[in-house]
C-alpha positions in Angstrom: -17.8 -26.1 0.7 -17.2 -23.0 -1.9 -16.3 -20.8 1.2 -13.2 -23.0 2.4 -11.5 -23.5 -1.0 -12.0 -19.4 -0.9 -10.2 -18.8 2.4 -7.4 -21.3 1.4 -6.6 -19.7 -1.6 -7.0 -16.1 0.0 -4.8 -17.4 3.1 -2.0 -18.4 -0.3 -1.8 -15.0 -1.3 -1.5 -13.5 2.3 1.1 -14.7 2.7 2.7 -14.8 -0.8 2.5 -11.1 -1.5 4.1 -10.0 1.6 6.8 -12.2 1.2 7.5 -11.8 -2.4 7.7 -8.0 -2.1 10.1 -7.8 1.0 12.3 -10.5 -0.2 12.5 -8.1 -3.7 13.3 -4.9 -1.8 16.4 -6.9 -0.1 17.4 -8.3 -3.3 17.0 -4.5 -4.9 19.0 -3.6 -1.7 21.6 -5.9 -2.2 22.1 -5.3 -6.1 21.4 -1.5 -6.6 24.2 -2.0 -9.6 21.6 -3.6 -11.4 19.6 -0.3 -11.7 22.3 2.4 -12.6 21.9 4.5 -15.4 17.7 3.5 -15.0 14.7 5.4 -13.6 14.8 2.8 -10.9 18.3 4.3 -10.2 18.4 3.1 -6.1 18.1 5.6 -3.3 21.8 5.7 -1.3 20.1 5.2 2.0 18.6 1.5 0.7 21.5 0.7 -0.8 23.0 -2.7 1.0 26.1 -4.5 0.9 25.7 -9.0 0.1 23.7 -9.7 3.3 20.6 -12.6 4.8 19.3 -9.9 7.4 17.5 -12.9 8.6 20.9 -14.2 9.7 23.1 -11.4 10.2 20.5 -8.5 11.0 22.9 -6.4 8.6 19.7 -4.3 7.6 16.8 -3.7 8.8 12.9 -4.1 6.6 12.2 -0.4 7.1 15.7 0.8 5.3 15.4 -2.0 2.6 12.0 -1.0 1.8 11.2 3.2 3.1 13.5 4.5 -0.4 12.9 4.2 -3.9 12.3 2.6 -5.9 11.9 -0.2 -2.9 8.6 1.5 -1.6 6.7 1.5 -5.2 6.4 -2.3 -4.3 6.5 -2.1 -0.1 4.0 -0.3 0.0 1.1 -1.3 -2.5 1.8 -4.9 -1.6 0.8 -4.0 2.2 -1.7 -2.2 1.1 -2.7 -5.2 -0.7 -1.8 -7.3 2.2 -4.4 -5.4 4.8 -7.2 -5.3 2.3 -7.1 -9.4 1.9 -6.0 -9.8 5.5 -9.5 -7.5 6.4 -11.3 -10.3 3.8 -9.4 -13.1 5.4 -10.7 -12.1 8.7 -14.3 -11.5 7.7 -15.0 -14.5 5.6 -13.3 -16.7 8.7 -15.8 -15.2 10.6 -18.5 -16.3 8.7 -17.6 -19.5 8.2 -17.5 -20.1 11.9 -20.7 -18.3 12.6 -21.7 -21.3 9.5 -20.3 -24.1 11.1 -22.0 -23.3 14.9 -24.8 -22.0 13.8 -24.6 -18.8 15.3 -25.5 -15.4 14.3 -22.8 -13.7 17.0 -19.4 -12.6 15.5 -16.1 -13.2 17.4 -13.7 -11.0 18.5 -11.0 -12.5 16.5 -12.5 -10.6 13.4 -12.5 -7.1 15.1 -8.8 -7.7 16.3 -7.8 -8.7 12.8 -9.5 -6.0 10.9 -7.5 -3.8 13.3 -4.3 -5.2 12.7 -4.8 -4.6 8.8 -5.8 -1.5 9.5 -2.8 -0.5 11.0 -0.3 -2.8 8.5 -1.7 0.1 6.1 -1.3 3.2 8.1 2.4 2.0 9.1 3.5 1.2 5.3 1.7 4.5 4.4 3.6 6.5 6.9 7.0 4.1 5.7 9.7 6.9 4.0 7.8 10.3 5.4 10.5 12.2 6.6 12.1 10.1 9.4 13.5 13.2 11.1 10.1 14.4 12.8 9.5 13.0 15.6 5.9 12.7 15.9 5.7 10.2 12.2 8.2 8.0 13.7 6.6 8.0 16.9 3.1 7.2 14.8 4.9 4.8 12.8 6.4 2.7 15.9 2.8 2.7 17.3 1.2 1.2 14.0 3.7 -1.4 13.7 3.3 -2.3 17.6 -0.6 -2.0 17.0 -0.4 -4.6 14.1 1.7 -7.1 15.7 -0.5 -7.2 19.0 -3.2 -7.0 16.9 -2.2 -9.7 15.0 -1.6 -12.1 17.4 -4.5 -11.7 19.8 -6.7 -12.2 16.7 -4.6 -15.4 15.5 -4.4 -16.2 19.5 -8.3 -15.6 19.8 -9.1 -18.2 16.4 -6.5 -20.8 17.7 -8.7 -21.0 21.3 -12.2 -20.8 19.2 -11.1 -23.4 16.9 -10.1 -25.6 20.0 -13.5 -25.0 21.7 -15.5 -26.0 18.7 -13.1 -29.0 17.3 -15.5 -31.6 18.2 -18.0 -30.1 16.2 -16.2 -29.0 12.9 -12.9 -31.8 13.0 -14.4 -32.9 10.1 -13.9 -29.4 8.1 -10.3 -29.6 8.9 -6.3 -30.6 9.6 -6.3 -31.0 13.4 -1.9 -31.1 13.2 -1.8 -27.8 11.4 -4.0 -26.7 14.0 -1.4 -27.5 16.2 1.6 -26.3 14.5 -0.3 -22.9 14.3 -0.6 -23.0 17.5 3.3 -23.5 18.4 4.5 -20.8 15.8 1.6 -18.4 17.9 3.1 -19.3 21.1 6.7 -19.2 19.9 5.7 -15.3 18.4 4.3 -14.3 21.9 7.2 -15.9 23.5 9.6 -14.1 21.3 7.6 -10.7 21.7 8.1 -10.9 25.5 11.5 -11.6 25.4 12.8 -9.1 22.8 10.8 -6.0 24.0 13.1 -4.9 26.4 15.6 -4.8 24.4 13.3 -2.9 21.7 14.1 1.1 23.5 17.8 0.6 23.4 20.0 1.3 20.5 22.5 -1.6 21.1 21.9 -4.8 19.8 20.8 -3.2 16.2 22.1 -6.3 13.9 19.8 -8.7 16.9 16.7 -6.7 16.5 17.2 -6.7 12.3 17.5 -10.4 12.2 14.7 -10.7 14.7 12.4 -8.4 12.6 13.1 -10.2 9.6 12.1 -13.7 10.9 9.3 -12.4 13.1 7.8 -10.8 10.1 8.1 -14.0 8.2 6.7 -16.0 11.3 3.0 -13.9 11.5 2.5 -14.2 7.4 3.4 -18.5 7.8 0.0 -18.4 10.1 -1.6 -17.7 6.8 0.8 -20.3 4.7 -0.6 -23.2 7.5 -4.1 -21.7 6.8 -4.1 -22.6 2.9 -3.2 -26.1 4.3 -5.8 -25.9 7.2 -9.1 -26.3 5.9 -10.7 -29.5 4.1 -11.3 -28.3 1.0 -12.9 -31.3 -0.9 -15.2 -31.7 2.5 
């Protein structure tokens, strides 16, 4: 089928732009030397010393990525990101709806279209001045809204896909329909257990390296889609 090539190779990009661009801001971070003397000369505030935040949770995604020139490629790749994530969540829709023959759409495609709705918002809002207290309140809600939102959708396909898997196994990879649904359960699990700590201001360098991998974790769901479907079915 045309349509699963199409979500395979959309699922690719979802999760290659996202992760292309934020690995770029941290390496502009890192080597703001690099830019001196340039129009791309870089903002003190995102400047870094040598660090693997997903390690050492020396710096945090918002500070590598909120100052120039970092946020000429944040934030158009995000955007970018929502609009093929809204896609992603439509055309999955459909091709269920295909496969059962029904004519009802699932929730998981309202919950997704959400959560790219509010990916965009948040990197929209990312580098407005920080010191007002109601755009970094706005901000923490959009991000929170597009990580719940997230994973209920992914959550709500996972469960959909396990109802119907007698009727479609042949359309795809039943193990990467479990691994997906490990890394899903490892992200709620993770959510649970970090959000206490997410009101305090101790444990900074934890929370970085957490935000970093977490980040990395919701964009893999759409690496293990390119793999999921049977394309040559």
């Amino acid at each position: 089928m045309r349509e699963l090539t199409q979500i395979c190779k959309l699922s690719a990009w979802i999760f290659i732009v996202p992760f292309v661009s934020i690995n770029l801001c941290l390496f502009i971070s890192v080597n703001p030397l690099l830019f001196e003397n340039t129009i791309f000369y870089v903002d003190q505030i995102g400047r870094s010393g040598f660090t693997i935040p997903y390690i050492d949770g020396s710096l945090s995604i918002s500070r590598a990525s909120r100052t120039y020139p970092q946020y000429l490629i944040f934030k158009p790749s995000m955007i970018a990101t929502g609009c093929l994530l809204i896609i992603y969540w439509i055309k999955t829709n459909e091709i269920i709806k295909k496969f059962l023959n029904n004519n009802n759409n699932f929730y998981f495609k309202y919950f997704g279209i959400f959560s790219a709705i509010f990916l965009m918002i948040h990197s929209i809002f990312l580098g407005i001045n920080p010191d007002i207290n109601l755009i970094k309140f706005l901000k923490r809600v959009f991000l929170i809204g597009f990580i719940i939102f997230e994973l209920i959708a992914q959550g709500l396909l996972i469960y959909y896909l396990y109802s119907f898997k007698q009727k479609i196994q042949n359309y795809f990879n039943i193990n990467v329909l479990k691994l997906k649904f490990v890394l899903v359960s490892l992200l709620v699990i993770v959510a649970l257990i970090i959000s206490p700590f997410l009101a305090s201001s101790e444990y900074s360098k934890l929370k970085h390296a957490v935000e970093w991998n977490y980040f990395l974790g919701v964009i893999l769901f759409y690496l293990f889609t390119s793999f999921f479907w049977k394309r040559t079915t």
